[in-house]
Structures are given as C-alpha cells and as structure tokens.
N, C-alpha and C positions, 0 to 999 in steps of 0.2 A: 504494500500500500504506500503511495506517494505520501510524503508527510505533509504537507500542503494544503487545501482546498481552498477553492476562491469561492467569494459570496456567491456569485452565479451556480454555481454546483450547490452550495449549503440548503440555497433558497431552492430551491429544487425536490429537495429530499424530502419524505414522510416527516411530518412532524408527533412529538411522542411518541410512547413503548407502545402503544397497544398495534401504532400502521408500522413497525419497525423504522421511527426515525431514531437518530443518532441522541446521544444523551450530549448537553451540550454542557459545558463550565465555563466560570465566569472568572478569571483568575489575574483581577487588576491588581496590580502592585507599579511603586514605582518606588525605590532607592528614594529615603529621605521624603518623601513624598506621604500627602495624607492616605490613610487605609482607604482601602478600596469597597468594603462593604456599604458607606450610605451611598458610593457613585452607584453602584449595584441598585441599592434598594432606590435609585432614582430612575432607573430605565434600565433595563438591560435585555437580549436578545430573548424572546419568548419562551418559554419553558425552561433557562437557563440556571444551572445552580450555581451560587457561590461557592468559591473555594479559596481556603488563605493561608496566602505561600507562606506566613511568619510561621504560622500552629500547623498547617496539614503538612503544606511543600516540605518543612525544613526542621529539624530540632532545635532545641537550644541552643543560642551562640555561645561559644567558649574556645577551649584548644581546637578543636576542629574547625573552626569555623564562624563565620557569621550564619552561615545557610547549612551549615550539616545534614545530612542525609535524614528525614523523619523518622521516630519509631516507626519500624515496617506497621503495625497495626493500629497505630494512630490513620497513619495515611487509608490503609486500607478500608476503616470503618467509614472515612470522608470522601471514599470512591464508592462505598457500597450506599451511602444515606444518598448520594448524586446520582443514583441507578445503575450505575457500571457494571455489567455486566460480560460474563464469559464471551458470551455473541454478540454485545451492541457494541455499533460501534460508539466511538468518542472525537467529539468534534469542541476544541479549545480556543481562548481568545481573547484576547487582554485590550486596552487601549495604550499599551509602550512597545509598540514595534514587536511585538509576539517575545518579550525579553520573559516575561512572567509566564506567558501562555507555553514557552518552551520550557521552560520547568516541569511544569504537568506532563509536557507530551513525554520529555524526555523520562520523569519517573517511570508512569504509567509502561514506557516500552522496560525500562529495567525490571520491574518487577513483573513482565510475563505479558501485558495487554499489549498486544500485535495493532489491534483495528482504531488507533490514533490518532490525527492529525489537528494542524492547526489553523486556525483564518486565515488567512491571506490579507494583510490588512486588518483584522482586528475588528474591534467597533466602528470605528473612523470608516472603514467600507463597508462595512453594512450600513449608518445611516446615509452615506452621502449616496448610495444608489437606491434611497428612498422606501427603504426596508424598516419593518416599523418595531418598537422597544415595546415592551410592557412595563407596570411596576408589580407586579402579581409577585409575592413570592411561593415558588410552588412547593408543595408539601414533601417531606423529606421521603426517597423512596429506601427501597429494600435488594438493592443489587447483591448480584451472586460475586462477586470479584473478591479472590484469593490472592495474595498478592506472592508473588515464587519470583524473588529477586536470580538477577544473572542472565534478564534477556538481551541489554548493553552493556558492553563493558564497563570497567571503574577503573580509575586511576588513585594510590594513595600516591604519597609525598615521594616515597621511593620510587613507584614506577613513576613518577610522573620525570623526576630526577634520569632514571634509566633511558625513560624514552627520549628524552632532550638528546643523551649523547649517542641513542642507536639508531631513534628514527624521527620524527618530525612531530614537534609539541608547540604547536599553537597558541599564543595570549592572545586572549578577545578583548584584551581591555585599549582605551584609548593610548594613540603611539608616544603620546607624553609621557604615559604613566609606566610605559614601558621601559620608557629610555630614562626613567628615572628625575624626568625633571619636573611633576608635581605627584604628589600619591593625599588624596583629598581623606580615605579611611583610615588604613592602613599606617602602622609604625613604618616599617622601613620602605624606600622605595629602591624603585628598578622592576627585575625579573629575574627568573630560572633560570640561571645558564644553560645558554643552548637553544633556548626558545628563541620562534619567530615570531616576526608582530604582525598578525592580522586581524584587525578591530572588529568587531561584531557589526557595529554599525554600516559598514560596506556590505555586509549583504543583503540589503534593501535599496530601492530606488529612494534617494531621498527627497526626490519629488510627489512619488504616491505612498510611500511606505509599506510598497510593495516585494516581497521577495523576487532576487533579480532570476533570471531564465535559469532554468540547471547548467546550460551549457555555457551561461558567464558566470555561472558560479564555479563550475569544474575549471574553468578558463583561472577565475582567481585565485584558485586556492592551488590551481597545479603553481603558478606563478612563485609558490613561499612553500612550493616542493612536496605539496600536500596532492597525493594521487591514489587511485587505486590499486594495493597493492601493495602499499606503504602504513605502515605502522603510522598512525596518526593518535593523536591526543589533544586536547585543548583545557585548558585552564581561564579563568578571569578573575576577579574578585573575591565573589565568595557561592558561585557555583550557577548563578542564572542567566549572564549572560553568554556563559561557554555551553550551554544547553542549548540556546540558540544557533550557535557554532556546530555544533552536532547535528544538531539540525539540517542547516544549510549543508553540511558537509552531506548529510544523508540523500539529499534533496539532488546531490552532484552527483551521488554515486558513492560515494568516501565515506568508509564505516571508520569510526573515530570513537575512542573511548576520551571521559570526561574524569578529572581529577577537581571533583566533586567542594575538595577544602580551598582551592584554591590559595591566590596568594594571600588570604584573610587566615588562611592557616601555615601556608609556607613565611609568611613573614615573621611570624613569631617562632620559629623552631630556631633560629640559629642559626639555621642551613647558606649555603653561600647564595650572593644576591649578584647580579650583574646590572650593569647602567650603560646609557650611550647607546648609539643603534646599532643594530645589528652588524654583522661583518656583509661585507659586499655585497 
C-alpha cells in the first residue's frame, strides 16, 4: 500500500465501519505549539478520532527522549477506542505538513498494521477543495488491533552510531541545526558523525504542502546517497519528524529504519557530536 492518499481518493471512499470506510485520526500536534485537541473539537474531518502524540504517540520525556516510543498498550488501547482494526484500513492527518500524522503512520506500520496511510496535505487540503468539517465528537469505538511490534525497523543510539559509519543515516532536522550553528531544544548542538543533512521539510512542495512525486523524491534522497539497496536510517529531534522521513523514503521506494530517540537522546549521552557541513 502507497503510504500517501490524496483528498481526491479519501473523499471517494465509504464512509464509517458499517460501508467499510477507513477509520480516520486526527493527530494535530505542533513542536511548542498549543495542543491540538480544542483545534479538533472545533472542526475536524467527519467521523474523525482524536489522537495525542504527547500520551498515545510517545512516552514520557527523559533519557530516551523527548518523544520515546509509547507503552506498546497504552498506544494500542488509543488504536482500539479509534476503531483500528485487523482489516480496516487507517487513513491519518495533521494540519503540520503530515510531521504528527507520520508519527501514527509510522507507529501503527511498527507494530504490525500494514493498511496505513497519510493525507496528502493534511486538513489544509481537505478544506481548500471544499470538503466539509464537522464538530461531532464520535463515540469511542471497540477495534480488534493487537499491536506485534517489529513490522519497521528501529534504530537505538548504537545502530544509529553503526549505521552512520557503514551505510547512510539521514538528519531530518533543519541544515543549521545540523551544522551546529543554532540547536533551539537540545543541550549540545551539531550531529552524529557520519550523518547527512536532508531536512524533512524538502519533501513537500512548499507551495501546496504537498508530498513531492516519488520519483523526485527517489531523485532527492539518491542525491545524499540514500537508494534502494542501501542501508538507510534517519534521525531528527526527538523522533516525529524522521517518521516523516520514512515516510517519504517509503513513498521512493527506500525502506529506512528510524532511531526513534533521536538527537533529544543522542545529545545527552556523551557520545561524540560533529559541527560544520558535511564533507563534499
């Protein structure tokens, strides 16, 4: 299944469990930004559940992390109360360039749920093509979803380390914060030795905030030596927007595992930091 869908296809589809439409989430978040729940309970795409990447997506911040991996059964009961199901599919979607909404897709594919994808665009394209909101909140369902981690890869601190120096480890974070000349969260700045810098934000049009073609996404990512074929990894901050990265990577072709703690966890270990841009 393409990870993708555009409004054109979504608005298409059965709506609700009973005609077999897709169970849809509602998964706004934005870095420093106000919670995403009364944007929700102000409009959001019809039959829609909330989900919140602070408490379902991600566990408590600490050594691991700002964004650490959820208890597997927290997450799972916030998939099962949102209908998720063995057979339905799941259709995801944020208003921040699909940064939150790749969170989900990308859990959801680790722990076993194959029939995933994301908007194309987001909320922002569903109202601009005149597609209409509700404020209904619908009632919590009873999905069958078992959640069996291990269907994406993972990266810890060491493979992440590993793969830098045997095959190609991706920052998705912006090229400043790579090259070490502002770090807005984080104590130390720079990056992983080893790593290349390709920002998340390049893989959308940043005129529609649209995800670009797969074959100018394969085009970008072979460019910073990322191919099929190739051991790939991505990293950012503190694990959402290298899930987007995956994403896209997926979207090319390029199966890439995520080192989930990011540099919100590699900065605090000690471990060596590099600055300055990349070599050649």
């Amino acid at each position: 299944m393409h990870p993708v869908i555009t409004v054109t296809e979504l608005a298409a589809q059965p709506k609700g469990a009973s005609d077999g439409g897709p169970v849809l989430l509602d998964v706004r978040y934005r870095m420093g930004g106000p919670p995403g729940r009364p944007e929700y309970a102000a409009g959001h795409l019809p039959g829609a559940h909330y989900v919140d990447l602070e408490s379902e997506l991600a566990g408590a911040p600490g050594d691991a992390g700002r964004h650490p991996l959820p208890d597997v059964e927290v997450f799972a009961a916030a998939m099962r109360r949102a209908g998720v199901g063995r057979d339905r599919d799941v259709v995801v979607y944020d208003d921040w360039q699909g940064w939150g909404a790749a969170r989900a897709w990308w859990l959801l594919r680790w722990a076993g749920h194959e029939r995933v994808r994301v908007l194309d665009g987001g909320l922002s394209a569903w109202t601009a093509a005149g597609l209409p909101l509700e404020t209904d909140v619908p009632a919590g369902e009873n999905g069958d979803f078992t959640a069996v981690p291990g269907g994406l890869p993972l990266l810890d601190a060491d493979g992440a380390a590993e793969l830098a120096r045997g095959g190609v480890l991706l920052d998705a974070r912006a090229s400043e914060r790579y090259r070490g000349e502002v770090e807005p969260v984080d104590p130390v700045a720079g990056h992983i030795p080893g790593a290349v810098s390709a920002p998340t934000t390049e893989n959308v049009d940043p005129a529609t905030g649209l995800f670009l073609p797969p074959g100018d996404l394969a085009a970008r990512f072979l460019g910073v030596g990322a191919a099929e074929g190739t051991a790939v990894g991505v990293y950012c901050g503190s694990g959402v927007s290298g899930a987007h990265e995956v994403l896209a990577l997926a979207a090319a072709g390029v199966p890439a595992a995520l080192y989930v703690g990011s540099w919100s966890e590699w900065s605090h270990t000690g471990r060596p930091v590099a600055t300055g841009p990349q070599p050649g």
